[in-house]
C-alpha positions, 0 to 999 in steps of 0.5 A: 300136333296131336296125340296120334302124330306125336306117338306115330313120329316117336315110333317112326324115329324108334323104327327108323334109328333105333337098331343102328343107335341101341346096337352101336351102344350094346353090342359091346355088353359093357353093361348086359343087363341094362343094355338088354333093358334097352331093347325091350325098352325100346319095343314094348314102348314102339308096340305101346305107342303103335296101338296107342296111335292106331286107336286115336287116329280111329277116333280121329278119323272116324270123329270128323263127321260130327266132332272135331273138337273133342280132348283126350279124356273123351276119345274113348266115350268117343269111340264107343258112340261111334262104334254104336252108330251114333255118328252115322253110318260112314264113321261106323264103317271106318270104326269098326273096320280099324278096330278089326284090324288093329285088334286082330294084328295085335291078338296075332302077334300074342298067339304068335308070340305065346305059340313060341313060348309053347314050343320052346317049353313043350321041346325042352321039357321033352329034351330035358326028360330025355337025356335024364333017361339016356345020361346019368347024374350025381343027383345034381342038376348036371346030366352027363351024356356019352358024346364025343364032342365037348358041349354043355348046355342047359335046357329047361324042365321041370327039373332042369337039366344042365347038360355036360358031354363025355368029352367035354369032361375029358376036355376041361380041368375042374375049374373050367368045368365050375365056371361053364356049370355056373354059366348054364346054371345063371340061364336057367335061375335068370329064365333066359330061355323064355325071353328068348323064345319071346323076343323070337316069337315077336321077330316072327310075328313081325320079320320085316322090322329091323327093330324087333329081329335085331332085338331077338339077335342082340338079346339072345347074346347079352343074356349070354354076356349075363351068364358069363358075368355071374360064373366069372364072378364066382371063378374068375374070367380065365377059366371061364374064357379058357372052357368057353374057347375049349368048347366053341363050335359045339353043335348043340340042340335047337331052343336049348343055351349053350356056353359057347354058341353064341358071340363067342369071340366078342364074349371072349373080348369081354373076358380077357379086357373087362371094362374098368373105371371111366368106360364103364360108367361112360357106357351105364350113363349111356344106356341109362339116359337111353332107356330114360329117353324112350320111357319119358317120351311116351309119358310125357306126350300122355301126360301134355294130352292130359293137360289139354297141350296136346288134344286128341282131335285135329 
């Protein structure tokens, strides 16, 4: 078995279980950071080991016509001879041609994943400067804006602004109002907002892999689940579970993280039963052996082709 099929059936079976097996063991965040740990896990490791494998089977396809028998430590060299004309014109071709378009699907799926970084910072940035203008504050973080719905929200800027409406104030006792200002606040010290627009980007990149568009789902509620973890601990789960169901159904900006616009009900599950005792180390030695999984398997195949178990070349 070659290096490229090893790496091609890890990505087939990553593709192909991977979102129905990560969601089964996430979708409860038992433990959202390692469970967010696992999907990215789970799609960095599938684009490594896609580009990875394309590169290989190049070498592969293209290095029959004069040497079949080359090992892994030579399948760069390899493919620069080839590339350079050195095996003939055919597996120049075949070269050059699968270098264009693997190179050109991965430099694709860059832009289109810095593009959506871009937007996301060009649109809150502006939001944020906005709502400083039209709303006022204390000189904290916290920008008070006249609306007549109750939301909060938190939008990146240089500074930030954490956004609180007239009626969500009018709505929530002092305590609920902490815990959902320490919600917003844990998004923008974690960043959340660019993972966000990152794991988005990718899912737009590549909409039809079920992996990365549930990624961009799951992701977005953990880091939620994230936030919910960090103002709990610091003013309990009740008041944050009663300012999350005061403020559900809020209609918020696009690109900007709301307290109560994502996951809502599973989130407030969370909340009023926390896991305890055996369940929660039952779900951390799950996602944990998860993420050790999918980050072992790519080395090890490296690591045997290196050792000349496994060779480049069929």
């Amino acid at each position: 078995m070659t290096v490229a099929a090893s790496l091609l059936l890890y990505v087939v079976a990553v593709l192909a279980a991977g979102p129905k097996l990560l969601l089964r063991i996430t979708a409860d965040g038992g433990a959202p950071r390692l469970a967010i740990t696992a999907w990215l896990t789970a799609v960095v490791t599938v684009l490594g080991c896609s580009v990875a494998a394309v590169a290989l089977l190049l070498c592969e396809a293209a290095g029959h016509w004069d040497s079949p028998d080359a090992l892994i430590a030579s399948c760069l060299e390899r493919l620069q001879a080839i590339l350079l004309g050195h095996a003939g014109w055919p597996a120049r071709i075949v070269a050059t041609v699968a270098v264009v378009i693997a190179v050109g699907s991965l430099v694709a799926i860059c832009v289109r994943v810095g593009l959506a970084l871009r937007r996301m910072r060009t649109h809150t940035f502006d939001h944020a400067d906005a709502v400083r203008l039209v709303g006022r504050s204390d000189g904290s973080d916290v920008i008070v804006i006249e609306a007549t719905e109750p939301a909060a929200y938190c939008v990146a800027g240089r500074p930030p602004a954490i956004v609180v409406t007239t009626a969500a104030l009018a709505a929530l006792d002092r305590t609920q109002l902490a815990a959902v200002v320490a919600h917003e606040r844990a998004h923008l010290d974690g960043r959340h907002a660019y993972v966000v627009a990152a794991v988005r980007g990718l899912a737009s990149a590549l909409p039809r892999i079920k992996l990365f568009t549930s990624a961009a789902t799951q992701i977005g509620s953990l880091l939620e689940m994230c936030a919910d973890d960090a103002a709990a601990r610091r003013h309990g789960n009740q008041p944050l579970l009663a300012g999350l169901l005061m403020l559900s159904g809020a209609i918020t900006p696009a690109r900007a993280l709301a307290a109560a616009s994502v996951a809502v009900l599973v989130r407030a599950e969370r909340l009023a039963d926390p896991q305890k005792g055996f369940a929660r180390v039952q779900t951390r030695v799950t996602l944990g052996g998860a993420v050790a999984a999918m980050a072992a398997t790519p080395m090890t195949i490296f690591v045997l082709a290196l050792s000349g178990v496994l060779i480049c070349f069929a």
